[in-house]
C-alpha positions as CSV (number, residue, x, y, z in Angstrom):
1,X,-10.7,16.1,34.1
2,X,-11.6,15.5,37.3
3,X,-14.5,12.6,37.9
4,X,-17.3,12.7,39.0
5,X,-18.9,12.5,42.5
6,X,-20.4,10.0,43.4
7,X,-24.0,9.2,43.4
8,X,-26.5,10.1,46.2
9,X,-27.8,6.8,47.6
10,X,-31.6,6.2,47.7
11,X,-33.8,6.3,50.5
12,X,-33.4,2.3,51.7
13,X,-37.2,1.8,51.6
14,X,-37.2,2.9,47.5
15,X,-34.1,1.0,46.6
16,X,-35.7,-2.0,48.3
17,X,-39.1,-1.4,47.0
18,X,-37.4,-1.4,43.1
19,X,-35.5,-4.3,43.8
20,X,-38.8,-6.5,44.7
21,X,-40.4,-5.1,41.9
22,X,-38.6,-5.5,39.3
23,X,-37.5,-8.7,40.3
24,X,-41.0,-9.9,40.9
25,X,-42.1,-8.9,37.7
26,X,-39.0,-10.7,35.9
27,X,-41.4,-13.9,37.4
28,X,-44.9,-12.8,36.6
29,X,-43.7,-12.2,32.6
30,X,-41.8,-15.9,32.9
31,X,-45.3,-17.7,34.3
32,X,-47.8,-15.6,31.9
33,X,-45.3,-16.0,29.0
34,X,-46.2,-19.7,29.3
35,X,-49.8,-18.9,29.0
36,X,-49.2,-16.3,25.4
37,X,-47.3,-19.2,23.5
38,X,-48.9,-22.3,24.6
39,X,-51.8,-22.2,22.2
40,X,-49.2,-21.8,19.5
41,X,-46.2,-24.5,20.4
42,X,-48.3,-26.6,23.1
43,X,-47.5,-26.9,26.9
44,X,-44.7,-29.4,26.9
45,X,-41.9,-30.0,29.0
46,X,-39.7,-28.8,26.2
47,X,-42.1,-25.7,26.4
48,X,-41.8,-25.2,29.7
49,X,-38.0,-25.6,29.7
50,X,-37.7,-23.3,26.9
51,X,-39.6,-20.6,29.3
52,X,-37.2,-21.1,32.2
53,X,-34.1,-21.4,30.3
54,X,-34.8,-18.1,28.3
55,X,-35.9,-16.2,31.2
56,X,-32.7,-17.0,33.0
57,X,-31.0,-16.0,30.1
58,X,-32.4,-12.7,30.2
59,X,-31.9,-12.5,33.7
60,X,-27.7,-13.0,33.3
61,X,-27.4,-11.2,30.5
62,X,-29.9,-7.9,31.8
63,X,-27.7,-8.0,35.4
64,X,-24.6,-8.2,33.7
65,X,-25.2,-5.3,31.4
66,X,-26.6,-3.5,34.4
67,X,-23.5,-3.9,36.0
68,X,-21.4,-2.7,33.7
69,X,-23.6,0.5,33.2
70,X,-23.4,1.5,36.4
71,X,-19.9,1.0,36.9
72,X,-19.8,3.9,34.2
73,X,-22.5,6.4,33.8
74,X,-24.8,7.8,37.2
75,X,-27.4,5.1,37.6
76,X,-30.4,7.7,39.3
77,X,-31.6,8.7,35.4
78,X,-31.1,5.2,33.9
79,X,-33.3,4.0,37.0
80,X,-36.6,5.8,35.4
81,X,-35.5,4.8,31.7
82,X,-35.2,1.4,32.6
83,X,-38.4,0.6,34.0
84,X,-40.4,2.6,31.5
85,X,-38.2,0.9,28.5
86,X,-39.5,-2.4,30.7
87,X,-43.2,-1.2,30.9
88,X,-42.9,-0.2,27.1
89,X,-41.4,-3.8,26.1
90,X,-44.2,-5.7,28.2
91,X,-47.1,-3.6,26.5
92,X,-45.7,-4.8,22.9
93,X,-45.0,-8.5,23.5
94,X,-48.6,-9.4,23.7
95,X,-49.1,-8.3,19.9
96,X,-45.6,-9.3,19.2
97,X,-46.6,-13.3,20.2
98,X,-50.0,-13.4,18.3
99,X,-48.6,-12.5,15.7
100,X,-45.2,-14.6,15.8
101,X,-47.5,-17.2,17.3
102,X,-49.4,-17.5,13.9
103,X,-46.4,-17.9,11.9
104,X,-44.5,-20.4,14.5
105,X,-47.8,-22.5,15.5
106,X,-46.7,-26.2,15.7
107,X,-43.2,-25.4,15.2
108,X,-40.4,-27.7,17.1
109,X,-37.3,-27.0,19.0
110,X,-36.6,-23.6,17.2
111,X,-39.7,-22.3,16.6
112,X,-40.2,-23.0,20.6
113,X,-37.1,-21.1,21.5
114,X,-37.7,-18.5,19.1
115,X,-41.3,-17.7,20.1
116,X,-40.3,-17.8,24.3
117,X,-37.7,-15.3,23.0
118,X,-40.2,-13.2,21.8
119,X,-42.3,-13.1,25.0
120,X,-39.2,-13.0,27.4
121,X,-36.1,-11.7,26.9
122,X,-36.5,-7.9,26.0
123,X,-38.6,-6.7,29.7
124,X,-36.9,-9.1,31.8
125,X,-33.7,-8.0,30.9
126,X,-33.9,-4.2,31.3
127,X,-35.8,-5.4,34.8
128,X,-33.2,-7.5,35.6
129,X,-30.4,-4.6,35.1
130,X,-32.4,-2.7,37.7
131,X,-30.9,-4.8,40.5
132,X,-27.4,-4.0,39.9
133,X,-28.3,-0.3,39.4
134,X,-30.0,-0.1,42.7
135,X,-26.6,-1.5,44.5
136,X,-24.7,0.4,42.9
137,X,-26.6,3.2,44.1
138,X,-26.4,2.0,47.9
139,X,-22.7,1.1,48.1
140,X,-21.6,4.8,49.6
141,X,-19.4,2.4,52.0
142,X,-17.1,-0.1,50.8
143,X,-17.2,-2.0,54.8
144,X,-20.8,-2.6,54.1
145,X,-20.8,-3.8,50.5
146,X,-21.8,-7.5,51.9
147,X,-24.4,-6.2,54.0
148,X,-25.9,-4.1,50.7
149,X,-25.6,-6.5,48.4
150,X,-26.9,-9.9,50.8
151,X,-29.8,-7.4,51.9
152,X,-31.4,-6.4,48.0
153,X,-30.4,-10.1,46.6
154,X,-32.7,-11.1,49.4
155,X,-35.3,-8.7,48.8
156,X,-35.6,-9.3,45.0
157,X,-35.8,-12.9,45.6
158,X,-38.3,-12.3,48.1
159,X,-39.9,-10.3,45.0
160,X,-39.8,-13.3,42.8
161,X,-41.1,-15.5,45.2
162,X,-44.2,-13.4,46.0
163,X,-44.7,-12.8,42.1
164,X,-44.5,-16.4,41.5
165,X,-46.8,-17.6,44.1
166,X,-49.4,-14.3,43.6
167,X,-49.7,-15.1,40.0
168,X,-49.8,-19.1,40.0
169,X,-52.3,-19.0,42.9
170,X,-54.3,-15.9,41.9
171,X,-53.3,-13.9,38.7
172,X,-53.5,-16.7,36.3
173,X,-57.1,-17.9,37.9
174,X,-58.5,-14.8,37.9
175,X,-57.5,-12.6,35.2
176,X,-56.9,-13.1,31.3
177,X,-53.2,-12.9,30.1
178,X,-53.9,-9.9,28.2
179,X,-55.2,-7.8,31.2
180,X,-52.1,-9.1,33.4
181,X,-49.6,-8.3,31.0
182,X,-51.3,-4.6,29.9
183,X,-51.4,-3.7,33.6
184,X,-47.8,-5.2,34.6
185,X,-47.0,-2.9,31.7
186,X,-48.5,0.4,33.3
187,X,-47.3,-0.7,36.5
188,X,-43.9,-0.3,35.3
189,X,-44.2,2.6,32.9
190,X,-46.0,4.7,35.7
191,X,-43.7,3.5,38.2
192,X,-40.5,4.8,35.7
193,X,-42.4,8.1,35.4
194,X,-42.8,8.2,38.7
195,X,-39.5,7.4,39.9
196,X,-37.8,9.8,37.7
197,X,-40.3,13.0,38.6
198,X,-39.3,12.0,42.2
199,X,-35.3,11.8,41.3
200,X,-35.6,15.1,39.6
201,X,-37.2,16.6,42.6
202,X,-34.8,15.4,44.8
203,X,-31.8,16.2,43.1
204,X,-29.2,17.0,45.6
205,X,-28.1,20.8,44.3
206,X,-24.5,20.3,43.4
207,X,-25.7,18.3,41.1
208,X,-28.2,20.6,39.6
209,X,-25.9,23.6,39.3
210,X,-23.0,20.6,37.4
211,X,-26.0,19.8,35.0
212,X,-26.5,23.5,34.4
213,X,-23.2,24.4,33.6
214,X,-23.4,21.8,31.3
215,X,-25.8,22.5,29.4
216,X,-25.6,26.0,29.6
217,X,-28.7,27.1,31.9
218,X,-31.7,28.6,31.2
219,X,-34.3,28.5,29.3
220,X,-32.0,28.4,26.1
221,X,-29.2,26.3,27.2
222,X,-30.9,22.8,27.5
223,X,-33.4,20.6,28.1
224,X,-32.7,19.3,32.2
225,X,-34.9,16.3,32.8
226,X,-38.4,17.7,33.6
227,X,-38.1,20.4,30.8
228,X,-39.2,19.7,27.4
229,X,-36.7,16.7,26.8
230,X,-39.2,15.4,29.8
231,X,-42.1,16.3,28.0
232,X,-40.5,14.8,25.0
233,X,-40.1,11.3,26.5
234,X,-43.4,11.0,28.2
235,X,-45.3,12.1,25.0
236,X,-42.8,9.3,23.0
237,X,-43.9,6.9,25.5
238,X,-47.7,7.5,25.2
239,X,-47.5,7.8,21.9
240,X,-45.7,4.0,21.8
241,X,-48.2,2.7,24.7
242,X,-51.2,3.7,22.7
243,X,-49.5,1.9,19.9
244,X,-48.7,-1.5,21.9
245,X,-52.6,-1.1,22.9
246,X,-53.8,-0.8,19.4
247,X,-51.6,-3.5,17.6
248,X,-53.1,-6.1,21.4
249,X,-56.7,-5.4,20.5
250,X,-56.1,-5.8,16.5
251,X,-54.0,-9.1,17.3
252,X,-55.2,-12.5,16.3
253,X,-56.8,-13.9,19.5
254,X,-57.0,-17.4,19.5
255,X,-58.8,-17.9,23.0
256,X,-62.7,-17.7,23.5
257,X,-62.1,-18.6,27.4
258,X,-59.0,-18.7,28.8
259,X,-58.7,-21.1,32.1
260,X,-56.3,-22.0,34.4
261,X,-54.9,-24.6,32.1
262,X,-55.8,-23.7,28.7
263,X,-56.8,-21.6,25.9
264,X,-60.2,-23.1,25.2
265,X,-62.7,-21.8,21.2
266,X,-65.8,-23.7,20.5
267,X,-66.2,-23.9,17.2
268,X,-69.8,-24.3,15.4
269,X,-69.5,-27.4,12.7
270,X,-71.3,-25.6,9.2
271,X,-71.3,-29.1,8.2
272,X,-73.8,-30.2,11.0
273,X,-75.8,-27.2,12.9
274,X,-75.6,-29.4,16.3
275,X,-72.1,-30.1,16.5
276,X,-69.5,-28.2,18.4
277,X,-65.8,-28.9,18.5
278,X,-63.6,-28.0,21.8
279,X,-60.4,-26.4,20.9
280,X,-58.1,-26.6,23.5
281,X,-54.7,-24.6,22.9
282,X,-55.5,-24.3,19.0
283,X,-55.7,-28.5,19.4
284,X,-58.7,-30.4,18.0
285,X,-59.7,-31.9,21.5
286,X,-63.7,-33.1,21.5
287,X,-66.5,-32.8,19.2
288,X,-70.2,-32.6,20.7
289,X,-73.8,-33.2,19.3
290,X,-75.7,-31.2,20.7
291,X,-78.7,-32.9,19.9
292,X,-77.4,-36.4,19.0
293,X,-75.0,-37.2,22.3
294,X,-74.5,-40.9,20.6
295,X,-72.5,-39.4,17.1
296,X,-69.1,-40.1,17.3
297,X,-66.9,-37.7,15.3
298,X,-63.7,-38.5,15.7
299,X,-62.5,-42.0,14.6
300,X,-60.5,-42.9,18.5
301,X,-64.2,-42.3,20.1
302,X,-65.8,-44.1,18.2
303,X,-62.8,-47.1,18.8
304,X,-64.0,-46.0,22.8
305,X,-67.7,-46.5,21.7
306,X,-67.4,-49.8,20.3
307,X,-65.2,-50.9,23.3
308,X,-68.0,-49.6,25.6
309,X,-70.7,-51.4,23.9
310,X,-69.4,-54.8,24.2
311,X,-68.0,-54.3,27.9
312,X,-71.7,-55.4,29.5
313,X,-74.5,-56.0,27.7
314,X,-76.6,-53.8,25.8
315,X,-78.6,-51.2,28.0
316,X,-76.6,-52.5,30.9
317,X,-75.9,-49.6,33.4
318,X,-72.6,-49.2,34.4
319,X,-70.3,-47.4,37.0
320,X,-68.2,-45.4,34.7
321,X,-65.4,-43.4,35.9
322,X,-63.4,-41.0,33.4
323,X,-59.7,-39.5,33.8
324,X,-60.3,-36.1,31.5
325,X,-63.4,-34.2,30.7
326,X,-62.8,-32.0,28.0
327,X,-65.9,-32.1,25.8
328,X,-68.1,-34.3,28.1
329,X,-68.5,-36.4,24.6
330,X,-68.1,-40.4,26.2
331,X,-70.4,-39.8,29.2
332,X,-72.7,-38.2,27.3
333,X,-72.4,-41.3,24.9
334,X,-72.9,-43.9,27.5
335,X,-75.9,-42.1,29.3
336,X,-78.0,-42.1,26.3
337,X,-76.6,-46.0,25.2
338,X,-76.9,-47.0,28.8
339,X,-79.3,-45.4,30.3
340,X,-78.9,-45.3,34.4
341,X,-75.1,-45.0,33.9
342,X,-73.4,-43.3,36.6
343,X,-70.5,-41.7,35.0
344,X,-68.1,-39.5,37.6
345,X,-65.3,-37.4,35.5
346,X,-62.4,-36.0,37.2
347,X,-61.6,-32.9,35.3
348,X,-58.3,-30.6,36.5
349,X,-59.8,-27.7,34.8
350,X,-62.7,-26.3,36.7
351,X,-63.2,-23.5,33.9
352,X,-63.7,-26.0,31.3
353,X,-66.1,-27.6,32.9
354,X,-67.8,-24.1,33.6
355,X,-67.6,-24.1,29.4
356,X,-69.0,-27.3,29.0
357,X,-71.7,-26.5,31.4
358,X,-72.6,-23.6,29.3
359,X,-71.9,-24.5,25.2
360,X,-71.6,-28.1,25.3
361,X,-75.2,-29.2,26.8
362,X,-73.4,-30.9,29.9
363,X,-75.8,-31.3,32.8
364,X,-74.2,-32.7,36.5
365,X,-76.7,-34.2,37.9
366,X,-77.7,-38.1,39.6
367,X,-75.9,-39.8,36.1
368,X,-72.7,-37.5,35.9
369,X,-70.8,-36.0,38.9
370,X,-68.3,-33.7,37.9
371,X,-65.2,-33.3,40.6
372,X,-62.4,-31.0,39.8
373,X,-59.3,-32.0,40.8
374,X,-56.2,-34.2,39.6
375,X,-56.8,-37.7,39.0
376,X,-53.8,-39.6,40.4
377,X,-55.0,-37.8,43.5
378,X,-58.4,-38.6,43.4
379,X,-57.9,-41.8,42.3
380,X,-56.1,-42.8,44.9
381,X,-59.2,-42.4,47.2
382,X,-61.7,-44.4,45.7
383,X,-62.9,-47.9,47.3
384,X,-61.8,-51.0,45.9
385,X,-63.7,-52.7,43.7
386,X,-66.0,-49.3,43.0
387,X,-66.4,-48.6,39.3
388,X,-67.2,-51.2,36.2
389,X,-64.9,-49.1,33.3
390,X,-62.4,-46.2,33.6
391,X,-62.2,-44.6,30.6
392,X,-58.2,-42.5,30.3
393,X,-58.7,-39.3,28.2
394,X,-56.7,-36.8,29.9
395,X,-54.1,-34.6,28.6
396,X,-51.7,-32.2,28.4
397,X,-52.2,-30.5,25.3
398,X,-51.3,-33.6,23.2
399,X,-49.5,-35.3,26.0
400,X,-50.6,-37.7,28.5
401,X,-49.5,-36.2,31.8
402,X,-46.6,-38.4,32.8
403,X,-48.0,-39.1,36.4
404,X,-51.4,-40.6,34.5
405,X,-48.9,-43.0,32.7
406,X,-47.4,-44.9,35.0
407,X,-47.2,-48.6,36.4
408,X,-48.2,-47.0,39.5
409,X,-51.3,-45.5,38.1
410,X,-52.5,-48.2,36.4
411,X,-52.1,-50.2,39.8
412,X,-54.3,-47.9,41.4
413,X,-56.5,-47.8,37.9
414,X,-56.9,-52.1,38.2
415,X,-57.8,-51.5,42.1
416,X,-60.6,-49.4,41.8
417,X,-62.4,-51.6,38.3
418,X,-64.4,-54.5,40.0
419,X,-63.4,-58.2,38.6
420,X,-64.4,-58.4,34.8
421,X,-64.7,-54.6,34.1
422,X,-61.8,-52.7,31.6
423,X,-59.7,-49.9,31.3
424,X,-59.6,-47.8,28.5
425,X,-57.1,-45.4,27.4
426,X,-56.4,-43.0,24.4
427,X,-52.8,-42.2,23.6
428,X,-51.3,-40.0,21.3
429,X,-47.8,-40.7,19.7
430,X,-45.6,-39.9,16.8
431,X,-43.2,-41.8,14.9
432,X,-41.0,-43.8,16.3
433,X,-43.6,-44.5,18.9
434,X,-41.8,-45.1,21.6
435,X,-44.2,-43.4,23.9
436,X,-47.0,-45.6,22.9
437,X,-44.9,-49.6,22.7
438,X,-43.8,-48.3,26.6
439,X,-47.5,-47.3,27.3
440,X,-48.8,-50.4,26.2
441,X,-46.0,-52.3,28.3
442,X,-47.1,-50.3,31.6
443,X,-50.5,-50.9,31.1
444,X,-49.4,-55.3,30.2
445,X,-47.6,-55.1,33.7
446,X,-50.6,-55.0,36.0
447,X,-53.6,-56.0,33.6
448,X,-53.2,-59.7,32.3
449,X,-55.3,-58.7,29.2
450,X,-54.5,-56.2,26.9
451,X,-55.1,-55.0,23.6
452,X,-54.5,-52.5,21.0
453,X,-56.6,-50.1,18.7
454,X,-55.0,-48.2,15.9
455,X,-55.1,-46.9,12.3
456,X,-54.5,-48.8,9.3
457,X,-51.2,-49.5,9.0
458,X,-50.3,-46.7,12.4
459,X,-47.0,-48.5,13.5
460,X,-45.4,-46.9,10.7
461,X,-47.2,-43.8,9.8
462,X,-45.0,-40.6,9.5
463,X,-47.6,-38.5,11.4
464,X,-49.1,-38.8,14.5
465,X,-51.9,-41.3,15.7
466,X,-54.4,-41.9,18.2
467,X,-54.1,-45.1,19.9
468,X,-56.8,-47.0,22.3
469,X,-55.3,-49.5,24.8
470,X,-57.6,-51.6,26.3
471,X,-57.1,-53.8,29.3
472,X,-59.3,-56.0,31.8
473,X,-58.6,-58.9,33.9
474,X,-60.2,-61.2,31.9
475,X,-60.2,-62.3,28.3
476,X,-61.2,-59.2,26.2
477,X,-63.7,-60.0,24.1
478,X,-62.2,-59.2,21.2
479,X,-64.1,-60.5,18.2
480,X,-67.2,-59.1,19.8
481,X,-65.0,-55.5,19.9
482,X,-64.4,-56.4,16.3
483,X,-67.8,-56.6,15.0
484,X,-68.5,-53.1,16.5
485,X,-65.6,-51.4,15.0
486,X,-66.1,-53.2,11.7
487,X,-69.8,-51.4,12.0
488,X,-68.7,-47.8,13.2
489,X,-65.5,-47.0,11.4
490,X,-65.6,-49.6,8.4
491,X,-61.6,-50.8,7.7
492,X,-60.6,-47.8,9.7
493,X,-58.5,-49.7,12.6
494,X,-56.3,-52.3,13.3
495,X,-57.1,-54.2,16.5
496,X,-53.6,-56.0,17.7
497,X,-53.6,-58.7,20.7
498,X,-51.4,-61.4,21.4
499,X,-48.1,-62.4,19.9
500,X,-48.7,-59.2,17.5
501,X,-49.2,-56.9,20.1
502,X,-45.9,-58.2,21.6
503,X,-43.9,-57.8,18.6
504,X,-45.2,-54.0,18.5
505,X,-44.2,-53.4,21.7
506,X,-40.7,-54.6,20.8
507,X,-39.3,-55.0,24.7
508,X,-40.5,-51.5,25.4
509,X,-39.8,-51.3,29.5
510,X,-43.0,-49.8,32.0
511,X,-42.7,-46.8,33.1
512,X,-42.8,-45.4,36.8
513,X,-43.0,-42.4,38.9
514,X,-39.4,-42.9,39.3
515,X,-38.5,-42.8,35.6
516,X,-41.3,-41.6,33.3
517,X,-39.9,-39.5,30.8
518,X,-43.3,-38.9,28.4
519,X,-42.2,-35.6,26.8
520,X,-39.1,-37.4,25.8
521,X,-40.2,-40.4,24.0
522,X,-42.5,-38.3,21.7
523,X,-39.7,-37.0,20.6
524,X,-37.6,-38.2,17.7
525,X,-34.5,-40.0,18.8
C-alpha cells in the first residue's frame, strides 16, 4: 500500500497564531488553577510547587504524545479535535475542583497533588500536543527543520510569557476565576470549530477526491468532516458545554469576593447579631463586632489586647502601626480603648480592604490610614523612631510570609518602634514547632526582651496553635501582661520568659532572607 502524501503546511501566520495560543493558555490554566484549589489545600509553597510541577508534567507528557501522533496519522483534523477536546476539558474543571475541593479540603501532600491534578493536567496536555502538531505540519523541508522548529518554540514561549504576565497583572485583578476559566474555555472550543470549518474549506483537492473514495462519496457513502459527522460533533460538544456550565453554576462556591490574593466569605455569627467572621481561603481569619469594636473573639486577640493595654497607660494614645489588615479587628480595638490612636495598617490586599470598608464597619479616616502595599517594602521607608507598637498579623493563608519573618525584618521592625515601645506578633505553628522556637530566636536576635504567649500546655499539643511573641527594648512588663490575660482569657495561656523561654526554643537558629525556609518547618520532619 502505498503511503500517504504528505500534509499541506499551514499558512505561517495560523500555525504561529496556534502555537501562541495554546501555549499561552497552558500558563493562564497553571496561574488560575492556583486560584480554584487554594481555598481548599491553602496557598503554600508546597501548593505552589504542586501547581508548577503538575503543569510541567502535563506539558511533557501532552508534547510527547503530540509527537508521536503526528509522526502517524495527518495532524490538520486532530488540530480542531484538540483544541475543542481542550476547551471542553477547561469548561469542566471548574465544577470538577469544587467538588474535589470539598472532599480534599485541608488535605496534605496527596490530597495537594491530587486536587492540582484535577485542575491541570487534562487541558494543558491536549494544548500542549498542539505544538508538536503544528511543526509537524510546517516541516515540508527537512534543510529548514531548525529554522521551523527554533521559530514556533519561540513563539509559544512568547505565548506563555504574554499569558503569564496578562493574567498576573490583569486577569486575576480583574475578573473572577470562574469567568476566566469559562471564557478560556470558549476561546478554545470556538477557536477548534473554527479552525476545523477553515481546514475543511481549504482542503487541497487530492485530498478530498482520496477521502471520497474512501468512504464511498455521496450522500450515502460517508460522513466527510462538515457533513453530519460535523454536525454530530458540534451538537456533542454543545450538548457537553451546556453541561460543564450547569454542573459550574450548581457547584459549591466557597468565595463571596474573590481578590487578588484570596477567596474572602463573611459570615454572620447566629450566636451574636453584631459579629461577623472573615473567612479567608475557607480559614477562620478575624472576627468583628460590629457594634462592640472592644470584644475579642478569638483567644490570640485577646493575648494582643491584654499586651496592648499594659504597653502605655490606660487611655494613652499611641502610634500604632500593623503588618496585616484582614478584619480591621486590633485597630478598631485600640481606637475605642485608646482613643486618639493613630493606627496605619499596611494591607497587600486592596480588595479586602474594599470588603472591610463595606461589611466590617471600617472607616479610614484621621485615626486609621489604610496603605495597600507589601510591608517589608513599606516598612523599610518609615522614619526612625516613628511608631510606639507594631502589631505583626500578616499571612499567607496560615503562613507567615517568609520575608515578614526574618532577622532582617525585625531589624527594620526595632528601627521604626521609638525607645520603650513593643512588637507584637502572632504565629501560627504545628507540631514539632519548629517554625515557631526559630521565630522566637529571630525575633531574641535584635530585641533584648522577649516573651512568649501560648495555650495551656501548646509546646506539645498535636494540633496547631496560635502563638504571640512579644518583644521591646526594655523589660516587658510581664506581671502587669499577666494580670490582663488572667482577666480576659481565665487559665487560657501560658506566658514563658526567661530561662523557660530558652529551653523552648531549644537552640533554634534566626532566620534570614538568605535562608528562611517557613513552609518547611511547618512541616513534619
Amino acid at each position: 500500500m502505498d503511503s500517504p502524501p504528505p500534509a499541506t503546511p499551514l499558512r505561517p501566520g495560523l500555525a504561529a497564531a496556534l502555537v501562541f495560543v495554546s501555549s499561552g493558555a497552558v500558563l493562564v490554566l497553571e496561574i488560575v488553577a492556583l486560584r480554584l484549589v487554594g481555598p481548599y489545600i491553602g496557598v503554600t509553597l508546597q501548593t505552589n510547587s504542586a501547581v508548577i510541577g503538575v503543569a510541567l508534567a502535563a506539558i511533557a507528557y501532552g508534547t510527547w504524545i503530540g509527537g508521536r501522533i503526528a509522526d502517524r496519522r495527518d495532524p490538520r483534523p486532530l488540530l480542531p479535535a484538540a483544541l475543542v477536546l481542550a476547551g471542553i476539558t477547561t469548561a469542566i474543571t471548574l465544577p470538577l475542583v469544587r467538588y474535589a475541593g470539598e472532599l480534599l479540603r485541608g488535605s496534605a501532600v496527596v490530597g495537594i497533588l491530587l486536587l492540582t491534578m484535577v485542575a491541570i493536567v487534562l487541558p494543558a496536555a491536549l494544548l500542549s500536543a498542539v505544538t508538536p502538531l503544528v511543526i509537524k505540519l510546517q516541516l515540508g523541508d527537512l534543510n529548514r527543520t531548525g529554522e521551523v522548529v527554533g521559530k514556533l518554540s519561540s513563539i509559544g514561549t512568547l505565548g506563555a510569557i504574554t499569558a503569564t504576565l496578562g493574567t498576573g497583572f490583569f486577569l486575576v485583578a480583574t475578573l473572577p476565576s470562574s469567568v476566566i476559566m469559562m471564557a478560556l474555555a470558549l476561546l478554545l472550543g470556538g477557536s477548534g470549530i473554527a479552525l476545523g470549518v477553515y481546514l475543511h474549506r481549504t482542503r487541497p483537492p487530492t485530498a478530498t477526491a482520496t477521502a471520497t473514495t474512501a468512504t464511498g462519496g455521496g450522500a450515502d457513502g460517508g460522513a466527510a468532516p462538515g457533513g453530519r459527522a460535523g454536525t454530530a460533533t458540534r451538537s456533542a460538544v454543545a450538548v457537553i458545554g451546556l453541561l460543564a456550565v450547569g454542573l459550574a453554576v450548581a457547584a459549591p462556591d466557597p468565595c463571596d469576593v474573590e481578590t487578588e490574593y484570596h477567596c474572602a466569605t463573611v459570615q454572620a455569627d447566629p450566636d451574636r447579631g453584631s459579629g461577623r467572621l472573615l473567612l479567608l481561603n475557607s480559614a477562620r481569619h478575624s472576627y468583628v463586632d460590629l457594634d462592640d469594636p472592644t470584644h475579642l473573639e478569638f483567644p490570640y486577640t485577646r493575648w494582643i489586647g491584654a499586651a496592648l493595654d499594659v504597653t502605655a497607660p490606660p487611655g494613652e494614645p499611641l502610634d500604632a502601626l500593623h503588618l496585616g489588615g484582614g478584619g480591621f479587628t486590633m485597630p478598631r480595638y485600640l481606637s475605642a480603648t485608646r482613643p486618639g490612636t493613630r493606627n496605619t495598617v499596611y494591607e497587600i490586599d486592596g480588595g479586602l480592604v474594599d470588603l472591610g470598608v463595606r461589611e466590617l464597619d471600617v472607616q479610614p479616616g484621621p485615626d486609621l490610614a489604610v496603605v495597600v502595599g507589601d510591608a517589608r517594602i513599606l516598612v523599610t521607608d518609615l522614619p526612625t523612631d516613628s511608631v510606639d507598637v507594631v502589631v505583626g498579623d500578616a499571612f499567607g493563608h496560615l503562613v507567615v510570609p517568609w520575608h515578614l519573618a526574618t532577622r532582617e525584618m525585625a531589624a527594620e521592625i526595632r528601627r521604626v518602634i521609638r525607645p520603650g515601645g513593643s512588637y507584637l506578633q502572632n504565629v501560627i505553628d504545628y507540631p514539632p514547632l519548629r517554625f515557631i522556637q526559630a521565630e522566637v530566636a529571630t525575633v531574641a536576635a535584635e530585641f533584648p526582651e522577649v516573651a512568649l504567649i501560648t495555650r495551656p500546655g501548646a509546646p506539645t499539643r498535636l494540633s496547631g496553635s496560635n502563638f504571640v511573641i512579644l518583644a521591646a527594648d526594655r523589660p516587658l512588663p510581664l506581671d502587669e501582661v499577666r494580670a490582663r490575660l488572667t482577666a480576659s482569657v481565665g487559665a487560657e495561656f501560658d506566658l514563658l520568659a526567661g530561662d523557660e523561654l530558652t529551653d523552648f526554643v531549644a537552640g533554634a537558629q534566626p532566620l534570614t532572607d538568605d535562608y528562611a525556609p517557613v513552609d518547611q518547618l511547618l512541616v513534619a520532619p
